[in-house]
C-alpha positions in Angstrom: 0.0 0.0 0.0 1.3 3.5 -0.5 1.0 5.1 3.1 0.5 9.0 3.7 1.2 10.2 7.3 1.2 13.6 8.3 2.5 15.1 11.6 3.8 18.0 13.1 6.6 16.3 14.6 10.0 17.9 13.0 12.1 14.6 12.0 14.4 14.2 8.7 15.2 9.8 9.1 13.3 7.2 10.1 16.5 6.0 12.2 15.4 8.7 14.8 13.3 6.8 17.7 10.3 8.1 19.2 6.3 7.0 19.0 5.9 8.2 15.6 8.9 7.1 13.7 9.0 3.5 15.4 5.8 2.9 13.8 6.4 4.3 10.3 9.2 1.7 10.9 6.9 -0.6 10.6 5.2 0.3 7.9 8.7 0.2 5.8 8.8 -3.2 7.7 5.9 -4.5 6.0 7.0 -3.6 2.7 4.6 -0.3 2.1 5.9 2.5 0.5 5.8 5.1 3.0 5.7 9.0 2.3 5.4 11.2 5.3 5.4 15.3 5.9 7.3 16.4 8.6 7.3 20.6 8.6 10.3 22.5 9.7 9.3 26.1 11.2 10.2 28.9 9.5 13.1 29.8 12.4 15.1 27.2 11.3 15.4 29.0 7.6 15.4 25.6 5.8 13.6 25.9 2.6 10.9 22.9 1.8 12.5 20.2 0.5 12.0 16.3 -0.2 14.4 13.8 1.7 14.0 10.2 -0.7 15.4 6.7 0.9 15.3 3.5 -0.8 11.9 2.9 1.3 10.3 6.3 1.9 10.4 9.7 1.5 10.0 12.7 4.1 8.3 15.9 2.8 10.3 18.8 4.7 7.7 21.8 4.7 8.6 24.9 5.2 5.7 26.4 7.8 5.2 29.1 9.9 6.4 29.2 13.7 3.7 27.0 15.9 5.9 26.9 19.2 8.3 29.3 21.4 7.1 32.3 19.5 3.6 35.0 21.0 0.2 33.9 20.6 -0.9 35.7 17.4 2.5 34.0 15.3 1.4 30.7 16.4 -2.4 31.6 16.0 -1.7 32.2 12.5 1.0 29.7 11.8 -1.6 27.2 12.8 -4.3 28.2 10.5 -2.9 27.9 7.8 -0.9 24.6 7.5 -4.1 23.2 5.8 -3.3 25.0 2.9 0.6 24.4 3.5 0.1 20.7 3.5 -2.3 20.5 1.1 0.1 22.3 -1.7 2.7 20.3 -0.3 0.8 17.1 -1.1 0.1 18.7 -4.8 3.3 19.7 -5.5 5.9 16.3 -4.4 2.7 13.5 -4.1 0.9 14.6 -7.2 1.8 11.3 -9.0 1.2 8.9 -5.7 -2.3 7.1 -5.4 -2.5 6.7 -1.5 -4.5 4.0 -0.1 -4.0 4.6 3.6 -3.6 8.4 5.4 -2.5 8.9 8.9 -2.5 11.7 10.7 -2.4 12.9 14.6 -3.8 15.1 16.7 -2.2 18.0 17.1 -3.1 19.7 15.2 -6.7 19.7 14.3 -6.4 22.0 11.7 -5.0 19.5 8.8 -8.5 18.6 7.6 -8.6 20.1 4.2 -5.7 18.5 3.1 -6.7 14.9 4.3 -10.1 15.4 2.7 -8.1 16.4 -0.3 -6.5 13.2 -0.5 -9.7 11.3 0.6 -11.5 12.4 -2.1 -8.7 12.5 -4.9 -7.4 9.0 -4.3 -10.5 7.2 -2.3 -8.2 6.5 0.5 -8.6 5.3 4.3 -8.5 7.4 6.3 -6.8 6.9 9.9 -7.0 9.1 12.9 -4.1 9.0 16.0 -5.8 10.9 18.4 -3.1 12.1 20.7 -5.1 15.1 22.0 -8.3 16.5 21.7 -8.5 20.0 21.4 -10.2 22.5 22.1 -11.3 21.1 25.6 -7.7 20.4 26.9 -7.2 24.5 26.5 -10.7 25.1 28.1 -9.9 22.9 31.2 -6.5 24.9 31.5 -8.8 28.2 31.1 -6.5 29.4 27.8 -9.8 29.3 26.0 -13.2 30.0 27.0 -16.6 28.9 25.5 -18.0 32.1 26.0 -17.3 36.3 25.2 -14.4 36.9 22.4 -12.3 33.9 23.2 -15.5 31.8 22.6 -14.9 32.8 18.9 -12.4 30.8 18.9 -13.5 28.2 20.9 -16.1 27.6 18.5 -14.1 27.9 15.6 -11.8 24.8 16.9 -14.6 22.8 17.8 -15.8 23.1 14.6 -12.8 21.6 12.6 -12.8 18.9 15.1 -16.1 17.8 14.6 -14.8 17.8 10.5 -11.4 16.5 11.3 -13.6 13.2 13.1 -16.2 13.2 10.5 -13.6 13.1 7.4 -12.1 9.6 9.7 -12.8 6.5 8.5 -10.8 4.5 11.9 -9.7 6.5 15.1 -6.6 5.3 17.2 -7.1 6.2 21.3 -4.4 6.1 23.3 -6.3 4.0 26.1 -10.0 2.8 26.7 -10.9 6.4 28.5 -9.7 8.1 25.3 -12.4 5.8 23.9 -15.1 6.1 26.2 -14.9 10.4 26.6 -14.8 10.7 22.6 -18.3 8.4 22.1 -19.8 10.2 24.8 -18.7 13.4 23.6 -19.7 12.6 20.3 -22.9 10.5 20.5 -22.8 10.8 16.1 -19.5 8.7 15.9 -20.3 5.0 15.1 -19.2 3.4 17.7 -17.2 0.2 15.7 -15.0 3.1 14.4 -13.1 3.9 17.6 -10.3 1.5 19.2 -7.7 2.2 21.3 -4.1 1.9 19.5 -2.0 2.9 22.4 1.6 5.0 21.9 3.9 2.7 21.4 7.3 2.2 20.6 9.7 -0.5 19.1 11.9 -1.2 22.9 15.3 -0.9 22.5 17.6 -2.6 25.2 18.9 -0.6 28.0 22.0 -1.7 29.3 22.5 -0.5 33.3 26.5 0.1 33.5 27.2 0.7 37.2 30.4 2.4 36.2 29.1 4.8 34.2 25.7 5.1 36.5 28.4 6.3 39.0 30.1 8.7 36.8 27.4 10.8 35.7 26.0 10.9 39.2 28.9 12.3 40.1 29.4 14.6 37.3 25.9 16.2 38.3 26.4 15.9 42.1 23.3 13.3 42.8 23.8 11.7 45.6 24.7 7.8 45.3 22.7 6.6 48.3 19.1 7.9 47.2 16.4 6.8 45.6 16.9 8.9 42.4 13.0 10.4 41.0 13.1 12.3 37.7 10.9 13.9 35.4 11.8 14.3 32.1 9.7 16.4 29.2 7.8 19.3 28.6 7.1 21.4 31.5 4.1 23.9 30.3 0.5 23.9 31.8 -0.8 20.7 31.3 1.8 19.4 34.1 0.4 21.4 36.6 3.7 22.5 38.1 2.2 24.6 41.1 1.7 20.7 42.4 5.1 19.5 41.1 6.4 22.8 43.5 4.8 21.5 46.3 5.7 18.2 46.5 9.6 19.4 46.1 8.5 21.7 49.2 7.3 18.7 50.9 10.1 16.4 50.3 12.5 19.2 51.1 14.2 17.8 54.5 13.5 14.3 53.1 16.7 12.6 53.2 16.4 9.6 51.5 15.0 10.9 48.1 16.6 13.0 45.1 14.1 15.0 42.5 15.9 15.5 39.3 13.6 17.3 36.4 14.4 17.9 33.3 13.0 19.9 30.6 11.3 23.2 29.0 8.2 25.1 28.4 5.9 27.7 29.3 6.4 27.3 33.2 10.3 26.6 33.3 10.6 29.6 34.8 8.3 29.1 37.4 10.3 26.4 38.5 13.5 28.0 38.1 12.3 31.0 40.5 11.2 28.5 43.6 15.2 26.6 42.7 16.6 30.0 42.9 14.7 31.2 45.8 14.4 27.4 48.1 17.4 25.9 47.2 16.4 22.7 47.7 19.3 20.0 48.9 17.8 17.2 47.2 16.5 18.2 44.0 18.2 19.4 41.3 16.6 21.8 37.8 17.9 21.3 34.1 17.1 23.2 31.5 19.3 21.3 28.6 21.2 18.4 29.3 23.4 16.7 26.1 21.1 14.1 24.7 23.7 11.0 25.9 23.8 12.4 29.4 20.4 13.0 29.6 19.9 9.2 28.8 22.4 7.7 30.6 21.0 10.3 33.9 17.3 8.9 33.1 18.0 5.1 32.5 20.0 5.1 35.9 17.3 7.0 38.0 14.8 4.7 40.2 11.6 6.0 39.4 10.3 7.8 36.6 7.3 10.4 37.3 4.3 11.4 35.3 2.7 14.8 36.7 -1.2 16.2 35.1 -2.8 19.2 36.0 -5.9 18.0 38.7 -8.7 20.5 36.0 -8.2 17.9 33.1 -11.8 16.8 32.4 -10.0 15.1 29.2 -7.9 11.9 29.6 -4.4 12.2 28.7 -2.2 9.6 28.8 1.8 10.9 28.7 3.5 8.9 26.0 6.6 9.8 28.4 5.7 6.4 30.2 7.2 4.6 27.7 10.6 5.8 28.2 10.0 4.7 32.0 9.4 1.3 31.2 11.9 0.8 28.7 14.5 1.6 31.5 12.6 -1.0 33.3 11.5 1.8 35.8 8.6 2.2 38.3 6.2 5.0 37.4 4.9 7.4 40.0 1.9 9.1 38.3 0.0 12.2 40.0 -2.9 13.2 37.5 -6.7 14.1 37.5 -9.0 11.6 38.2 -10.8 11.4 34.5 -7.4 9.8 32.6 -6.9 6.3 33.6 -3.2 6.1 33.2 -3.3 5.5 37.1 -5.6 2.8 36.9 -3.4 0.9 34.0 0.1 1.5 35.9 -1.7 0.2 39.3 -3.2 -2.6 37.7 -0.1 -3.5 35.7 1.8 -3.5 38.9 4.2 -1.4 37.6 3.8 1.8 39.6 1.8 3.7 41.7 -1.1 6.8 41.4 -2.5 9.5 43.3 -4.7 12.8 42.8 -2.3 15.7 41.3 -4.2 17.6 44.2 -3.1 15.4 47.0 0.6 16.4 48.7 0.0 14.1 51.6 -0.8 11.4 49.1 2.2 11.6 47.1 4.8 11.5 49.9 3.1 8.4 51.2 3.6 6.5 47.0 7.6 8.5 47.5 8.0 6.4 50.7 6.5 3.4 49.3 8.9 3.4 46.3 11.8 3.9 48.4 12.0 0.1 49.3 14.4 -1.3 46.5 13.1 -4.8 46.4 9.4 -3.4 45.3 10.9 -0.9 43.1 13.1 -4.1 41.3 9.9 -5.7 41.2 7.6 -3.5 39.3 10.6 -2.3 37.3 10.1 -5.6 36.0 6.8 -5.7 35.3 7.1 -2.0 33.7 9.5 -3.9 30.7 7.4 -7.0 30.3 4.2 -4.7 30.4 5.7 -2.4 27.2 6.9 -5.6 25.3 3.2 -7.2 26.1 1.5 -3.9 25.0 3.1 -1.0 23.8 5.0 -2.0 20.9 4.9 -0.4 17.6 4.5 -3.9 15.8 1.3 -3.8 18.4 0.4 -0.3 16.8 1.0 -1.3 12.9 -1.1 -5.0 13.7 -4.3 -2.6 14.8 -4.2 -0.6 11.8 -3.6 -3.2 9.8 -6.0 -5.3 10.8 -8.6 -3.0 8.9 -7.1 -3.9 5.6 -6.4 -8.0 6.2 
């Protein structure tokens, strides 16, 4: 089959790893011919171009700027990659008859140009719903449904009732996902929606205690402690006024180490309580080398997954799997409507509480500190990702509407 995914995800070889990339892998794997659009922003002054390998080619659009850049940039950067994508498509694909289009959420503002290719080349059309916008920005209050800002509101909602309808097959990322998009959208045949979970092809970590020591050192984290460390974006969605006050919490706590890791919109909201507290056991890192950062987050003891408590929608962080490729525990503090709690917990490979709770998540911190439990479910976490969250797993859901 010739295979069309689209993504906003900047990437320029398929030998790069992450969720998106493993399972165009796949796809290569199984002998499609795979042609995929991966934008470069404007910043980056990299004229659009077409990368071709013996099995695929990557589209490199030129767009406008969508992230670190003010509101109205973005605003209209976003609008119009429709029509980007869509000349894109006419002016490298013209010649390709896809059978099969991907495409993930965000954005939700592609759907001209995958009803373009709907109706030009009859083709399937498959949905990866990684997000679903506009609520997440109303449950943060960055959008409102009402006054000026409702403008907008309803201008979103209304390309993602189109981007759903235009969907022959959509991909949740767990059975909430599921469950909230059917009862949000009572029109949606029901036999339409699965979940097809982010996944990843699991590459083997080796634990070297040599170097385990040596970059402890180099970064001054403290050999005898259990090692906790969040890793990824840190903007709204994480709720970081909650990550603050579990560091202030844990402050005098001996026995534990917080190492985070990251950017976005509230780094410097962290940086300003580092700066002022000065915590002993925690530690703040804006950029880290990529080897370091690995070898740092492999050798930690427990990964954690932090949600802002307002989330009416269910996310579920795709940042696990790194977790339990490492073969790490997950402590997970979220809202109570995403059941990434419920699947660590019941998968034994981790442990949840309320992103509202402080009290709560020092009593999981104290329970993880016993090394037998955290071998244990660190365990589990590797044979759980192998069992379930492999891109092969992905590729066989999607397929299976074509076999």
């Amino acid at each position: 089959m010739n295979i069309l995914f689209l993504t906003l995800l900047d990437f320029s070889t398929l030998e790069e790893t992450g969720i998106y990339t493993d399972l165009m892998r796949e796809f290569v794997k199984g002998n499609h011919e795979v042609y995929m659009i991966s934008p470069t922003e404007k910043r980056k002054q990299q004229p659009t171009r077409l990368i071709e390998s013996e099995n695929y080619k990557i589209l490199k659009l030129q767009i406008g700027n969508t992230q670190k850049t003010n509101l109205v940039e973005k605003g209209i950067s976003t609008l119009t990659l429709e029509s980007k994508f869509q000349k894109g498509i006419k002016d490298y694909f013209s010649d390709v008859k896809f059978d099969l289009v991907i495409y993930t959420t965000p954005p939700i503002t592609l759907q001209k140009a995958i009803e373009y290719v709907k109706k030009r080349d009859n083709a399937t059309t498959y949905l990866l719903l990684k997000d679903i916008f506009p609520q997440n920005a109303v449950d943060l209050r960055i959008v409102k449904k009402t006054g000026i800002r409702g403008l907008l509101y309803n201008y979103f909602k209304s390309k993602e009732k189109k981007l759903y309808e235009i969907s022959d097959y959509i991909g949740c990322m767990s059975q909430a996902n599921v469950d909230f998009l059917l009862n949000q959208n009572p029109e949606l045949p029901s036999d339409i929606i699965e979940v097809c979970p982010n996944s990843i092809e699991p590459l083997t970590i080796e634990k070297d205690k040599q170097k385990i020591k040596e970059i402890k050192k180099k970064y001054n984290i403290p050999l005898d402690c259990t090692v906790f460390i969040y890793g990824g974006n840190l903007g709204k969605p994480q709720g970081i006024d909650f990550l603050i006050e579990c560091l202030k919490a844990n402050k005098n706590n001996k026995e534990v180490y917080f190492v985070i890791a990251g950017s976005g919109t509230e780094f410097n909201k962290l940086r300003n309580y580092f700066e002022t507290s000065q915590p002993s056991n925690a530690q703040l890192f804006s950029l880290l080398p990529k080897e370091d950062y690995e070898v740092l987050a492999n050798s930690s003891d427990v990964g954690l997954i932090f949600l802002d408590e307002r989330f009416t929608i269910p996310n579920f962080p795709s940042r696990l799997l790194s977790y339990m490729q490492a073969s790490m525990p997950v402590l997970a503090a979220t809202d109570v409507n995403t059941d990434i709690g419920q699947v660590i917990e019941q998968g034994e490979f981790g442990l949840w509480c309320e992103s509202n709770n402080v009290k709560e998540f020092n009593k999981k911190v104290k329970k993880l500190c016993d090394k037998e439990l955290r071998e244990h479910m660190g365990k589990n976490a590797r044979n759980y990702l192998e069992e379930n969250y492999t891109a092969k797993h992905s590729y066989e859901i999607i397929m299976n509407h074509f076999n």
